[in-house]
N, C-alpha and C positions, 0 to 999 in steps of 0.2 A: 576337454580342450580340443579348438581344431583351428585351421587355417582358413582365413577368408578365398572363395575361389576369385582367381583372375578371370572372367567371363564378362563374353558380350554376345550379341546376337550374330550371326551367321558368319565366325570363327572357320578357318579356314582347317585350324586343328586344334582343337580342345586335349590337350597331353592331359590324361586320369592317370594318377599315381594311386596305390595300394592304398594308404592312409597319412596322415603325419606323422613323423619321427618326432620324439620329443625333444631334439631341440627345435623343430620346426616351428611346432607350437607353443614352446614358449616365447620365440622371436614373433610369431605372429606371418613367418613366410616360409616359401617352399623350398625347400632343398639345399636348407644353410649348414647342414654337416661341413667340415672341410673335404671329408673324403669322398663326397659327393658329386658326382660328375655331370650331372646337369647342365649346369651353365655354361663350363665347358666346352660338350658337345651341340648342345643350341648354338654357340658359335662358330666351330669345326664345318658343322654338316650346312652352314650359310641361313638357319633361321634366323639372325641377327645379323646384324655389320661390324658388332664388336661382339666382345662378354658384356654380361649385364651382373651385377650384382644381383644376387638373390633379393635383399630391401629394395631394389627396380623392379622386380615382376610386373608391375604393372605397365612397363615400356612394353612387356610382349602384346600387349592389345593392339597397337601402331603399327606394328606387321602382321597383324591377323591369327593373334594365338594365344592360348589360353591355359589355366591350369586350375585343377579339379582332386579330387580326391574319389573314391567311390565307399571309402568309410571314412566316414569323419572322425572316429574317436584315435587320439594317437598314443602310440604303445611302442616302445623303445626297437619292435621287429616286426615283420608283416605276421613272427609267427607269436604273436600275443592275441592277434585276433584269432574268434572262433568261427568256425564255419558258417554259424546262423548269422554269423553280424554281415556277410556278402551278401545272403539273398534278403538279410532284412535293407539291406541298403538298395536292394536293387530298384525296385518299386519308385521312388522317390528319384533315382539315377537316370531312371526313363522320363520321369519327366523332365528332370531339368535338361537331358538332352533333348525331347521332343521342342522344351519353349524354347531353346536359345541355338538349336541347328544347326551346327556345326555341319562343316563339308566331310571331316576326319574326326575320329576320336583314337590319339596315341597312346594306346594302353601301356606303362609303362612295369614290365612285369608279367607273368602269366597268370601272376594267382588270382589279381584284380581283373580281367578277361575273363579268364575259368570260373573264378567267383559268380562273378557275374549271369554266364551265358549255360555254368555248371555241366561244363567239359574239361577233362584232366588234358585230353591231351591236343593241345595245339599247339602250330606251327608259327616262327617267327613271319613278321611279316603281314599284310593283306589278309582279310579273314573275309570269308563267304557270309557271314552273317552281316545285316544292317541294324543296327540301333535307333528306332524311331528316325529312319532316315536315313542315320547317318554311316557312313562309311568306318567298319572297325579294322583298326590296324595293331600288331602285336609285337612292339619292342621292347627289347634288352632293357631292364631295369637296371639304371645309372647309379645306383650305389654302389659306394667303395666298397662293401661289401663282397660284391658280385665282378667275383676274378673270373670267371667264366667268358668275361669279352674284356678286352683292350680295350684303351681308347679309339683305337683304330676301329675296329669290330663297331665299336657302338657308333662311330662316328658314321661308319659306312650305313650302317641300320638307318640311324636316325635324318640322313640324307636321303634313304631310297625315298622316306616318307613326304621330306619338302618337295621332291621332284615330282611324286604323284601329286600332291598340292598345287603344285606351280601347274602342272599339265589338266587340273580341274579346271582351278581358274582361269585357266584363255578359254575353256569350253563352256563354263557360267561366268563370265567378269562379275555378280554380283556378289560372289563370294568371297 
């Protein structure tokens, strides 16, 4: 079971979460836990004009933003996957970032980043590395879960990222 991604071409930020949650996948959308702070903070940090419902995801394409997974299979905790399912996912994750080119990609989490790039230890925020292009960025994963940030904490995290978005696009408007 997995969730369809929200994508389109040259996304201003493509948000990669870890994988699905099961109830995500069995609703068929991203981030429908209740204790789930997504939505949320997409409207806090000013990605939206309002909250969106989770069964709306698809409104995030209208302001330039997208959502992803970098393993598809979903498992009730990020720690149900195994090591090998990151880099078997990775291969196939470059491409879809290479075809659809995102400006940003908001890793949401460190393990889908680390997974990915196979570094334990990085830093919130802005990351030196590029993904087929695209600019990586490493936030606070929004589940309830994860009492390690406030909503405030993520809210501010998840703003630095619109801000460097908004300050892309006056520098490419095509984006």
């Amino acid at each position: 079971m997995s969730v369809p991604d929200v994508i389109a071409p040259g996304l201003r930020v493509l948000f990669c979460g870890i994988n699905p949650g099961l109830q995500a996948a069995a609703s068929g959308h991203h981030f429908v836990g209740r204790g789930n702070r997504f939505w949320p903070v997409m409207d806090l940090a000013g990605f939206t004009p309002h909250l969106i419902a989770a069964q709306d995801s698809g409104t995030l394409l209208r302001h330039g933003y997208g959502l992803t997974t970098l393993v598809e299979r979903a498992t009730a905790g990020e720690d149900g996957l195994d090591p090998a399912e990151y880099r078997a996912a990775a291969t196939g994750f470059r491409q879809k970032i290479g075809h659809y080119a995102p400006a940003f990609i908001g890793f949401l989490g460190r393990a889908a980043y680390a997974g990915l790039v196979g570094q334990r230890d990085v830093a919130w925020g802005p990351q030196d590395t590029m993904i087929e292009g695209s600019r990586a960025w490493l936030l606070p994963n929004p589940s309830g879960r994860n009492r390690s940030f406030s909503l405030e904490r993520l809210v501010a995290a998840y703003r630095d990222l619109r801000l460097a978005a908004e300050i892309e696009k006056t520098r490419h408007p095509a984006i």
